[in-house]
C-alpha positions as CSV (number, residue, x, y, z in Angstrom):
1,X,20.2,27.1,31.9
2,X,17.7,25.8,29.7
3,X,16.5,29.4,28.7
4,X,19.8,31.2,28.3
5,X,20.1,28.4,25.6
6,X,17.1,29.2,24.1
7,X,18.2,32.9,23.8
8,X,21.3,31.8,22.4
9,X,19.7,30.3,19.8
10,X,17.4,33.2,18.7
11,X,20.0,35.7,18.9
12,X,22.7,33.1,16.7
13,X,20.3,31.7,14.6
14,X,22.1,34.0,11.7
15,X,25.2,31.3,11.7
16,X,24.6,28.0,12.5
17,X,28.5,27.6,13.2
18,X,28.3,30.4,15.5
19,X,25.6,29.1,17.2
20,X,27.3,25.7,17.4
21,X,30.6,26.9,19.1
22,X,28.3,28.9,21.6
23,X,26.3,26.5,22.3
24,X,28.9,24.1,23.2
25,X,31.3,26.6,25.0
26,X,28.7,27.1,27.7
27,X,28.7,25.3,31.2
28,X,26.9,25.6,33.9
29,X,29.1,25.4,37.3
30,X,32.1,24.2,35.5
31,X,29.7,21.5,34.1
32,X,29.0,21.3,30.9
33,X,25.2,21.1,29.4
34,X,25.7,18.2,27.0
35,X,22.5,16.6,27.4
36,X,20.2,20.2,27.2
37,X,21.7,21.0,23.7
38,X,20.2,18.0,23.0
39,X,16.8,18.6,24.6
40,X,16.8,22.1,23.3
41,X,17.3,20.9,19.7
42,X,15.1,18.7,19.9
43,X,12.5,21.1,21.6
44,X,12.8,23.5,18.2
45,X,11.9,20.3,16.3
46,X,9.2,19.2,17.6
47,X,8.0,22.5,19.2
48,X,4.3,24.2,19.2
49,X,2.4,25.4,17.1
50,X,5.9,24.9,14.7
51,X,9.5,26.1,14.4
52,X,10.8,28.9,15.1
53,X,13.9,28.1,12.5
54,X,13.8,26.3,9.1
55,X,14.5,22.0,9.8
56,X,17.2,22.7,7.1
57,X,18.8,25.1,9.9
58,X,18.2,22.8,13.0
59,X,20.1,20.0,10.8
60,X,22.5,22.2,10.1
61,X,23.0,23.4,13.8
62,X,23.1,19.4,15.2
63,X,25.6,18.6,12.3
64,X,28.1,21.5,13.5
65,X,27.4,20.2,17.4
66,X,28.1,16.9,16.9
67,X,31.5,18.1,14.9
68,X,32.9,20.0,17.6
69,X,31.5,17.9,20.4
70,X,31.7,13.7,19.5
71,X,30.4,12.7,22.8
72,X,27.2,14.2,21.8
73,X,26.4,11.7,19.2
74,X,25.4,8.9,21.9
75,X,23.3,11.4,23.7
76,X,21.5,12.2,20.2
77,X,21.1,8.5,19.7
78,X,19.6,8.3,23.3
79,X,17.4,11.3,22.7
80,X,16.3,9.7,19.3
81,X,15.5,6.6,21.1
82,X,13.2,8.5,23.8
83,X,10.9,10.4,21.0
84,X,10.5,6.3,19.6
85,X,9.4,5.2,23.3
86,X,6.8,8.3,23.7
87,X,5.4,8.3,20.0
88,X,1.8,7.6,20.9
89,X,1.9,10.7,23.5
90,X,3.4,12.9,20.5
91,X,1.0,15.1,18.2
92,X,0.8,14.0,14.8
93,X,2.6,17.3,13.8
94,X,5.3,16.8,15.8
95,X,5.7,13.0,14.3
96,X,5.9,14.4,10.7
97,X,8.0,17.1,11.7
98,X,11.2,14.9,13.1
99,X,10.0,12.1,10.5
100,X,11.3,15.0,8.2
101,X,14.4,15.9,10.8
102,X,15.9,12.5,11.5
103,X,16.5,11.5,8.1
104,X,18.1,14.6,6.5
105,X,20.8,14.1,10.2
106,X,21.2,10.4,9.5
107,X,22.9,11.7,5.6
108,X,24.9,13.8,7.5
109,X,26.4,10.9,9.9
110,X,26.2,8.1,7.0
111,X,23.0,6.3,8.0
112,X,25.0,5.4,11.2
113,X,22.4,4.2,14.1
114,X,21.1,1.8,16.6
115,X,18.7,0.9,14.1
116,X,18.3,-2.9,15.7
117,X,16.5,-1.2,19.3
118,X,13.4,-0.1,16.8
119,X,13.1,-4.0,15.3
120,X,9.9,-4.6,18.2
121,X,7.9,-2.4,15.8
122,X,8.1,-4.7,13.2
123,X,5.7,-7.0,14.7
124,X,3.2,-4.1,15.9
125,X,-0.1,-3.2,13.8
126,X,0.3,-0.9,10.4
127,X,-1.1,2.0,12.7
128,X,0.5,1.9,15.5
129,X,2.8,4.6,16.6
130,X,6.1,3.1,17.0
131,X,5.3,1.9,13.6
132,X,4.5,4.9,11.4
133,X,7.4,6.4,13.4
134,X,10.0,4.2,12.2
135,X,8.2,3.5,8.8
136,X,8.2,6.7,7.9
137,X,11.9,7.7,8.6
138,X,13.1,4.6,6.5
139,X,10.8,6.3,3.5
140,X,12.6,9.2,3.8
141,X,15.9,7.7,4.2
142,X,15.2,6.0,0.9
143,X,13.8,8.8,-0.7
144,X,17.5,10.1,0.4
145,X,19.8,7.5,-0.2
146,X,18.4,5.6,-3.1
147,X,21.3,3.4,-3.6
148,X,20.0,1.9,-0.4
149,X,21.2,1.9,3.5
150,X,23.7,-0.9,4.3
151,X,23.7,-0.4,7.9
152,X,20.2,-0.7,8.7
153,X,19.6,-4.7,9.9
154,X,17.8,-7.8,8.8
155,X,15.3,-7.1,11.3
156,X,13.3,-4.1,9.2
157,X,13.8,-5.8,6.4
158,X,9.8,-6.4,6.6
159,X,8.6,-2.2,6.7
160,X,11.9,-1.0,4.5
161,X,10.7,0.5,1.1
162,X,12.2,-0.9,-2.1
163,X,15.7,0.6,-2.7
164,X,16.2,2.2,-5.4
165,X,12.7,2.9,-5.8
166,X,11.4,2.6,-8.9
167,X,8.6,3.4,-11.3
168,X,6.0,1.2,-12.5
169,X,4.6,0.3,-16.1
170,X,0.8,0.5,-15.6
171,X,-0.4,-1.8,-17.7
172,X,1.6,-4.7,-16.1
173,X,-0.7,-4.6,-13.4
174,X,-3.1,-7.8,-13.1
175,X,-6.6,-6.0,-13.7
176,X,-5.3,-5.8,-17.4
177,X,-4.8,-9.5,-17.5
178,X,-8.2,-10.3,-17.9
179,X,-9.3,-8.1,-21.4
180,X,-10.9,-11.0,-23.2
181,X,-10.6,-14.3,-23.9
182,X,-11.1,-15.0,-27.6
183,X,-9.9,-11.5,-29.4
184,X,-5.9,-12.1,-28.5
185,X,-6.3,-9.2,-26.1
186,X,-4.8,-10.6,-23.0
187,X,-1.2,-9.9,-22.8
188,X,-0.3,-13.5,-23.7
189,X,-2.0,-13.7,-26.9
190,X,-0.4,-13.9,-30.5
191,X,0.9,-10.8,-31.6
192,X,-0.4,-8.7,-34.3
193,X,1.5,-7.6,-37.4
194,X,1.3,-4.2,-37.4
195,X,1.6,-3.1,-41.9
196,X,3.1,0.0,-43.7
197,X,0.0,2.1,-42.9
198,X,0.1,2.0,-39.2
199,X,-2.8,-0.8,-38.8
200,X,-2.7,-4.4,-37.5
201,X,-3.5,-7.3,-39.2
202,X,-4.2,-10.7,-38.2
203,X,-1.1,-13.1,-38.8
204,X,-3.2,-16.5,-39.5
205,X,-2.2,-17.9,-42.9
206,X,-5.8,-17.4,-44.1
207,X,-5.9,-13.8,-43.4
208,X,-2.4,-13.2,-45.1
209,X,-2.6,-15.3,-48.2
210,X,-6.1,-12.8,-48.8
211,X,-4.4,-9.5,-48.3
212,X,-1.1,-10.7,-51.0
213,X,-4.1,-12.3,-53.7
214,X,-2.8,-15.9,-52.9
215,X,0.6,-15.1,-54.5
216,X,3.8,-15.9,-52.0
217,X,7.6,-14.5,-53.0
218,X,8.7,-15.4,-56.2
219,X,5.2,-16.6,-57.7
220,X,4.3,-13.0,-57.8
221,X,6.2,-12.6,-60.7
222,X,5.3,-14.7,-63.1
223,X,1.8,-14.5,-62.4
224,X,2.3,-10.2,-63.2
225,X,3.4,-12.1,-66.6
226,X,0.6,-14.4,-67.4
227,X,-1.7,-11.4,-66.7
228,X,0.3,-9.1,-68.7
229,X,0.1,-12.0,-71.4
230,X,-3.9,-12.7,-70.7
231,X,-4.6,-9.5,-71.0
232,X,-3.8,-9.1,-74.6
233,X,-7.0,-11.0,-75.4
234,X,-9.1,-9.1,-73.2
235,X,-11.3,-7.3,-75.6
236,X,-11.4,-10.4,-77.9
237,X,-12.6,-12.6,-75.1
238,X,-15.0,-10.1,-74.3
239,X,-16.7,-9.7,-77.6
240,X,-17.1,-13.5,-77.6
241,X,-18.8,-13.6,-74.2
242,X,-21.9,-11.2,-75.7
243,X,-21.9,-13.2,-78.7
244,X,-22.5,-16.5,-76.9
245,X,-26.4,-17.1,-75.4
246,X,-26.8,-17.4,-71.6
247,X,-27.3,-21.3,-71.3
248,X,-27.2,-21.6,-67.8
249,X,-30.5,-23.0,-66.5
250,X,-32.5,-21.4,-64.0
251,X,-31.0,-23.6,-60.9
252,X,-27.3,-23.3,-62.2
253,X,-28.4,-19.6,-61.3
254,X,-29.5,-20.7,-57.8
255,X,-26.3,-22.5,-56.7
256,X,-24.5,-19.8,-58.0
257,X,-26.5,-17.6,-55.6
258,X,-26.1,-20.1,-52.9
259,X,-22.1,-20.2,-53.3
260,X,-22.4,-16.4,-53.4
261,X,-23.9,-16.1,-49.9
262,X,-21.9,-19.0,-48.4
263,X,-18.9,-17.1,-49.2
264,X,-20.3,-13.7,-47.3
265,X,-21.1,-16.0,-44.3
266,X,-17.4,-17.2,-44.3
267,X,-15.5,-13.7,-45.2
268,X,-17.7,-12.8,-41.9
269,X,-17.0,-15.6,-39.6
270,X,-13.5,-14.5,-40.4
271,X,-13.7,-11.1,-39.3
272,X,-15.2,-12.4,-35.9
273,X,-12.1,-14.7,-35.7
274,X,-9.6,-12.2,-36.4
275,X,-7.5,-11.9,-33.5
276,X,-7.7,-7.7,-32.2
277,X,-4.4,-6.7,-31.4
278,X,-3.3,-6.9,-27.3
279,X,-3.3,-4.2,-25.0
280,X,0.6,-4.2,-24.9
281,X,0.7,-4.4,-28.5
282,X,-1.3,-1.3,-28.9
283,X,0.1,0.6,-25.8
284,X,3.9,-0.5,-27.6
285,X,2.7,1.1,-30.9
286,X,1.3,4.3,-29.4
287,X,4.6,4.9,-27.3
288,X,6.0,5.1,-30.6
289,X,3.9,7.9,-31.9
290,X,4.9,9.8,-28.8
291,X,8.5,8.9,-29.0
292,X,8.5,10.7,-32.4
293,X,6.7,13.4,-31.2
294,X,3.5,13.2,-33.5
295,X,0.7,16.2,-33.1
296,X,-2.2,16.0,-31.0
297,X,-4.2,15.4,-34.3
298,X,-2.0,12.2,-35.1
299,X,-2.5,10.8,-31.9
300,X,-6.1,11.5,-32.2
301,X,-6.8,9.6,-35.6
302,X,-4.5,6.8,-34.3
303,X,-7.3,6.3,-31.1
304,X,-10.4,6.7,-33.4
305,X,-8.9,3.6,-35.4
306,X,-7.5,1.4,-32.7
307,X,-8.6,2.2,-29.7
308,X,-12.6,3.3,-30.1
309,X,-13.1,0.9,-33.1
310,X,-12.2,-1.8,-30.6
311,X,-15.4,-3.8,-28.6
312,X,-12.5,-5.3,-26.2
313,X,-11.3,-1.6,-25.1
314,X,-14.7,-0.3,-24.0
315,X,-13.4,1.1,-21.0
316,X,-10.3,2.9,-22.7
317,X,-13.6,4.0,-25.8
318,X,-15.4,6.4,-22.7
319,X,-12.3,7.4,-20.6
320,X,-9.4,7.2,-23.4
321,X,-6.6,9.0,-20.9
322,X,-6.9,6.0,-18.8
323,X,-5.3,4.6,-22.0
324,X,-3.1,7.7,-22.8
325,X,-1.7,8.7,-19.7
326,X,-0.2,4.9,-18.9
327,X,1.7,5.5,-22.0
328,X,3.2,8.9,-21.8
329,X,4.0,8.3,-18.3
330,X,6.0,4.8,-19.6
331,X,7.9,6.8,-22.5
332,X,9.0,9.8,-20.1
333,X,10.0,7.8,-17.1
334,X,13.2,8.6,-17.5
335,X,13.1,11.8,-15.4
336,X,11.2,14.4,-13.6
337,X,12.1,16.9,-16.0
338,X,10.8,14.4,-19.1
339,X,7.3,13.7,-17.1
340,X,6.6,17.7,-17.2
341,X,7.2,17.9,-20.8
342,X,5.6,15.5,-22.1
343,X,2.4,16.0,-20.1
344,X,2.8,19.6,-21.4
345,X,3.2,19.1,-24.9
346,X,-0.1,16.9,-24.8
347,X,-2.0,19.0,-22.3
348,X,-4.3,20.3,-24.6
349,X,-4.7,16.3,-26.2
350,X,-5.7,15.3,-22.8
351,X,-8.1,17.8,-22.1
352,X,-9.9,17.3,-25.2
353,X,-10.8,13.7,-24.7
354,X,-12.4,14.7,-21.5
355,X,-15.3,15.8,-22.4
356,X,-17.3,15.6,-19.3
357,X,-17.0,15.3,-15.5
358,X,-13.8,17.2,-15.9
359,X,-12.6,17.0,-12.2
360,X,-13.2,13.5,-11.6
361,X,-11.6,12.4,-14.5
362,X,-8.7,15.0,-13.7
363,X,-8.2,13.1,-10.1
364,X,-8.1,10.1,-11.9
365,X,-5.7,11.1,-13.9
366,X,-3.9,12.2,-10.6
367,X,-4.2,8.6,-9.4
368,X,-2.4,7.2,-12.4
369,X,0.7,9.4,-12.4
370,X,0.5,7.9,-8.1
371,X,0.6,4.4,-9.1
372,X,3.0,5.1,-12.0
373,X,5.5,6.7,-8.6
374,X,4.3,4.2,-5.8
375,X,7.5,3.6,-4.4
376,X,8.8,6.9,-5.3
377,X,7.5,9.3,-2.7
378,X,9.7,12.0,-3.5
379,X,9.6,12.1,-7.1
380,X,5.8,11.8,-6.8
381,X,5.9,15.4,-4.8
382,X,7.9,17.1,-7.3
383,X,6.0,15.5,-10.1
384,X,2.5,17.2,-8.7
385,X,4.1,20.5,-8.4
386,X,5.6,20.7,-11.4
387,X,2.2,20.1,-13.0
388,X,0.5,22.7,-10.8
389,X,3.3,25.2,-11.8
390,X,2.4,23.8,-15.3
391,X,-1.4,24.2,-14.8
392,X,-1.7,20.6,-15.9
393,X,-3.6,19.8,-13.1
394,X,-5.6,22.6,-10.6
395,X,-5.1,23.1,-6.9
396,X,-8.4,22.3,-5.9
397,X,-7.9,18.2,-8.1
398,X,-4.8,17.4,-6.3
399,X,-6.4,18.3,-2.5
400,X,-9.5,16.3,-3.3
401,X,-7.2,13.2,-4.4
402,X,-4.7,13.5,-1.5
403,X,-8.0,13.7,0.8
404,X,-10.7,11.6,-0.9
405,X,-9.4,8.7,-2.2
406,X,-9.3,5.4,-0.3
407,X,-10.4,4.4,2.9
408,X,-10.8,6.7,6.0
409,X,-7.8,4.3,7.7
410,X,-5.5,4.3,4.7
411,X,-5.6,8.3,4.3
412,X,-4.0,9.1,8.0
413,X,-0.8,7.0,7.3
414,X,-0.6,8.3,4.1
415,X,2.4,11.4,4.9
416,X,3.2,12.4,1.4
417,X,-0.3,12.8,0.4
418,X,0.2,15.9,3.6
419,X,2.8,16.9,2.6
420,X,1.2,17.3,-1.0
421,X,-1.8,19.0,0.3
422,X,0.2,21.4,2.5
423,X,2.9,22.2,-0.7
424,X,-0.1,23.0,-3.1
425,X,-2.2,25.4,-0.2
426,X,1.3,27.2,0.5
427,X,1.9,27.7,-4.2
428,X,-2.0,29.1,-3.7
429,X,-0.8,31.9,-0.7
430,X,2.1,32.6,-2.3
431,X,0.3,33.1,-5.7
432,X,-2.4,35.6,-3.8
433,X,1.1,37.5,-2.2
434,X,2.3,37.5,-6.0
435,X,-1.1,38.9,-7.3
436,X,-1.0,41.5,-4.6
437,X,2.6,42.7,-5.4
438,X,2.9,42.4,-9.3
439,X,2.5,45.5,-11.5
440,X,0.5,44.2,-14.7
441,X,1.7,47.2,-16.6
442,X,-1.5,48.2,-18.1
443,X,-2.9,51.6,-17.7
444,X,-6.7,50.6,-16.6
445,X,-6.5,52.5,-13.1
446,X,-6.0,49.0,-11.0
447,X,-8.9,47.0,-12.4
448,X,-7.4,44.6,-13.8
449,X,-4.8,43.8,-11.3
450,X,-7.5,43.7,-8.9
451,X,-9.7,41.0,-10.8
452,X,-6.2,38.8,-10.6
453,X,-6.1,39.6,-7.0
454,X,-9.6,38.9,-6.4
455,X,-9.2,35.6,-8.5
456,X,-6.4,34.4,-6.1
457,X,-7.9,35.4,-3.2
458,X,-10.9,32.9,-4.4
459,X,-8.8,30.0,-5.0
460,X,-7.1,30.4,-1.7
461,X,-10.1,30.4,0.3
462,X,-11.7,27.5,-1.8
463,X,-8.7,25.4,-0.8
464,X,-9.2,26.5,2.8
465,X,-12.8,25.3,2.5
466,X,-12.3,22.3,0.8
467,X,-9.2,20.3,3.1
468,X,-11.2,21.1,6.2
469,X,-14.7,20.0,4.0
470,X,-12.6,16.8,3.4
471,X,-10.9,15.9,6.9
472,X,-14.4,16.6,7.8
473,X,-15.7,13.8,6.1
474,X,-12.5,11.7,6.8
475,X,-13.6,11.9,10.3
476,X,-17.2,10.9,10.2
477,X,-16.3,8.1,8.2
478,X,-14.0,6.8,10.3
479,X,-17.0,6.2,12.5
480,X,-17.7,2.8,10.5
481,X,-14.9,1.6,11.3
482,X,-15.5,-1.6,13.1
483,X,-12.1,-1.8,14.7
484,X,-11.7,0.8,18.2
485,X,-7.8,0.8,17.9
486,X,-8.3,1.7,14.4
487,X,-10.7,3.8,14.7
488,X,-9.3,5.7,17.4
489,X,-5.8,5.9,15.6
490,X,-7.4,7.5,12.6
491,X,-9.5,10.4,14.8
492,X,-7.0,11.2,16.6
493,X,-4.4,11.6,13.7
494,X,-7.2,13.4,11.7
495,X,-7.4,16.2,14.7
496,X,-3.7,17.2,14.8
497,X,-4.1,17.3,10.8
498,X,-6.6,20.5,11.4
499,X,-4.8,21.2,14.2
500,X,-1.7,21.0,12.1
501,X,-3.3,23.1,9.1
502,X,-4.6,26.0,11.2
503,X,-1.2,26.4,13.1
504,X,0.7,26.6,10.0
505,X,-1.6,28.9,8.3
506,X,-3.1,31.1,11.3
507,X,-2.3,34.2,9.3
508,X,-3.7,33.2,6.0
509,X,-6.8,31.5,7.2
510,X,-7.9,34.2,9.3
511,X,-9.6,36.2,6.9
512,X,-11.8,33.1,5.6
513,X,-12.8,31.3,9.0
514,X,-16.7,32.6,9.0
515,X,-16.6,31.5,5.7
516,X,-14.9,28.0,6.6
517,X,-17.5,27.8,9.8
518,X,-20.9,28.3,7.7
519,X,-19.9,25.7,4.7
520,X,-17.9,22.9,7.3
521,X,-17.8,23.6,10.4
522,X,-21.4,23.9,11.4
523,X,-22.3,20.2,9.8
524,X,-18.9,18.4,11.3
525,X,-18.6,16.3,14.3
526,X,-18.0,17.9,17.5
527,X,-14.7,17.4,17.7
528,X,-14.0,18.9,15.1
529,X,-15.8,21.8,15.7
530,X,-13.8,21.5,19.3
531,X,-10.7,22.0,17.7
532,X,-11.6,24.8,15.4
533,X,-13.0,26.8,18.3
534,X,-9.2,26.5,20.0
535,X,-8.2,27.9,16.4
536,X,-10.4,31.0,16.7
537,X,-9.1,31.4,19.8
538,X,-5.4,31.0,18.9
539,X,-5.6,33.5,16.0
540,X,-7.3,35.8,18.3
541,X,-4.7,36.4,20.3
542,X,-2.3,36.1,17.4
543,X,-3.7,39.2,15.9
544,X,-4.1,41.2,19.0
545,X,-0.4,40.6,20.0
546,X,0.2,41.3,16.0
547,X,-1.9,44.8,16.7
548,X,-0.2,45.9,19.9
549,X,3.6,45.3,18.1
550,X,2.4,47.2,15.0
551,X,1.3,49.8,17.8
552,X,4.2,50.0,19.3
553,X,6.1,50.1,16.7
554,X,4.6,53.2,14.9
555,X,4.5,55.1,18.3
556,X,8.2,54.4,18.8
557,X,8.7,55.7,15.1
């Protein structure tokens, strides 16, 4: 019975509706086979090495069972409930695959579940199973329903993500609180009046009775009369001073010097007390600049006088897009679309204050635009892949952030930063398929369409190279770890990654895997190396079943 549904859903799997009312029509006996539709489903989900059908599809298929059949819905719940019990048995594939699943059902059935029998994996350890399981279907439920999910209880109240999620000013963060003591440039200090020409001045009385000539409203005029009257007798005056002898004695001269010099000192004790302007202030004052949509050059001069000028902002004087990229991300947060353009319009400003260490600085850069979306997994995705459609960022920056950053243990529970890695390596395939296919229209007997093709060929096997380079090192680092649950988590979820990676791309990878065996494999652990070696093995005999259809198929031709 179990098979004959299984053919049904191969041959149906054109209509999901037809495939619904098949499905459910079927008995076995006279009995019908409620609880294998179930099972069955559930096999396509979480199948090996992946679907056969499109999540999208499967959702779809469940959505039109449960219609036509409503005592299916407590056997789905029951089902559900099973996957929960067994997660620690489940590959890590099969985890993020009905992580992705469950959610997209529960907006079909309006959130409505026993949510209150997975409350015991509140109390469990950030990496166990049960808890990533449940952890990451309430991100995804959030990152669906962003008004927030009334029927989930109390009880996972502790691991439910912020709802709505939001996005995050930057520079409210506590490691800027500490930018000085004395220069006003902690967030709390007196604000700077900013004058007519764009720069700051200090707002003391001292400092503003020097820069209006001691004169305050309405004394200003009549002191432009007295001069205008004074003035008159300039000439006059003069001629009397070169008349008259010097009788100032030689240590009337001397004081006169001595005044001189104490002024200097004081005119420069002032300058050291002059308050800088804050952080905020000047990350308020920049936002401006890109609100009116200044040029590159604009924004340029505006750093050189505030920002590099400025002993407090050392850090912002040798990486100044740590102090850009805070900014445009604050003034475009009002959506995806505004992120894109903005970080287009100043691409070329951005690359030309990095002037060295390109990538590194380009990852940190990455990081940024992660903390700016760090309760915001979804808008986060679409953000990176807008910017590598964009060329903002390369392919090769945004797998060596999603792999290399933080600690071995922090990476494995990290899903979206997968699901990054896997959306950028499938834009690089598709790119070589594009290269391959597209007609350049020049008349240079295929040269240049084969330098494009051999470009994209390059990049896809560098990202090949480089996520199995870094799970590589993932892995041997995890080794330190001084905790055995831990470390043991973070193996084991680091082998159905490549385990994960070669299934999905057994076609693509094919080509490059002496390549990927001479750089990585040789040097990584042996488990690793294990796991490749079943890869080898599984695209083996892909390709010779691949050969033998394609044999078939011309002979019956």
């Amino acid at each position: 019975a179990r098979l004959h549904l299984n053919e049904v859903v191969d041959l149906l799997q054109g209509s999901h509706k037809i495939c619904a009312e098949r499905l459910v029509s079927l008995q076995l006996g006279g009995i019908p086979l409620k609880h294998l539709i179930i099972e069955v489903i559930f096999n396509i989900v979480i199948g090996m090495p992946k679907p056969k059908q499109d999540l999208v599809w499967v959702v779809s298929l469940l959505y039109d069972v449960l219609k036509l059949d409503s005592k299916l819905v407590p056997l789905f719940a029951l089902g559900t409930h099973s996957i929960f019990i067994r997660a620690d048995r489940l590959d890590v594939d099969a985890i993020d695959r009905f992580t992705q699943f469950f959610p997209l059902q529960m907006s079909n059935l309006g959130y409505k579940f026993t949510w209150k029998h997975w409350s015991k994996a509140v109390g469990k350890p950030p990496t166990d199973p049960q808890r990533v399981f449940v952890t990451e279907i309430l991100k995804r439920c959030v990152r669906l329903e962003r008004r927030g999910i009334d029927s989930i209880p109390e009880e996972l109240d502790p691991i439910l993500p912020k709802c709505p999620p939001r996005t995050y000013y930057l520079f409210d963060d506590k490691k800027y609180d500490n930018y000085g003591d004395d220069g006003g440039k902690t967030r709390n200090a007196p604000k700077a009046k900013k004058q007519k020409d764009g720069s700051f001045s200090p707002t003391s009385e001292k400092s503003s009775s020097k820069a209006t000539g001691g004169s305050k409203g309405e004394e200003g005029g009549d002191m432009m009369e007295e001069e205008q009257d004074i003035s008159k007798n300039d000439d006059e005056k003069g001629m009397e001073k070169k008349e008259k002898p010097d009788d100032s004695s030689e240590e009337d001269k001397k004081k006169g010097g001595a005044r001189m010099e104490s002024d200097g000192d004081d005119d420069d004790d002032a300058k050291r007390k002059r308050k800088a302007p804050s952080l905020r202030d000047l990350a308020d004052d920049l936002m401006d600049l890109f609100d009116t949509q200044r040029e590159d050059g604009a924004i340029e001069m505006w750093m050189e006088k505030h920002i590099y000028e400025e002993k407090c902002f050392e850090e912002f004087k040798e990486k100044p897009e740590q102090f850009i990229v805070p900014c445009l991300l604050e003034t475009s947060r009002k959506s995806i679309t505004h992120v894109v353009s903005s970080f287009s319009k100043y691409r070329t400003l951005i690359r030309g204050v990095i002037k060295s260490d390109q990538h590194q600085r380009h990852i940190g850069i990455l990081q940024l635009v992660a903390d700016f979306h760090r309760d915001d997994e979804s808008r986060l995705v679409t953000v990176i892949q807008k910017f590598l459609q964009h060329a903002i960022l390369m392919p090769s920056q945004v797998v060596d952030w999603a792999l290399g950053g933080g600690g071995a243990a922090d990476v494995p529970q990290k899903f979206v930063k997968y699901e990054i890695v896997k959306q950028t390596v499938i834009g690089a395939v598709q790119r070589t398929r594009n290269a391959a296919n597209k007609n350049l229209g020049v008349d240079d007997m295929g040269k240049q369409h084969a330098g494009v093709h051999d470009l994209a060929k390059r990049q896809e096997k560098d990202l090949f190279i480089r996520v199995y380079r870094r799970i590589s090192e993932l892995y041997l680092r995890s080794e330190e770890e001084e905790s055995e649950g831990i470390r043991q988590y973070v193996q084991r979820n680091l082998l159905g990654r490549v385990r994960e990676f070669g299934r999905y791309f057994l076609a693509e990878i094919q080509p490059y895997m002496e390549r990927i065996e001479e750089k990585v494999i040789r040097q990584a652990p042996d488990a690793i190396k294990d796991e490749f070696e079943k890869l080898k093995n599984l695209s083996r005999a892909f390709h010779s079943t691949t050969g033998k259809m394609v044999q078939e198929s011309n002979a019956a031709e």
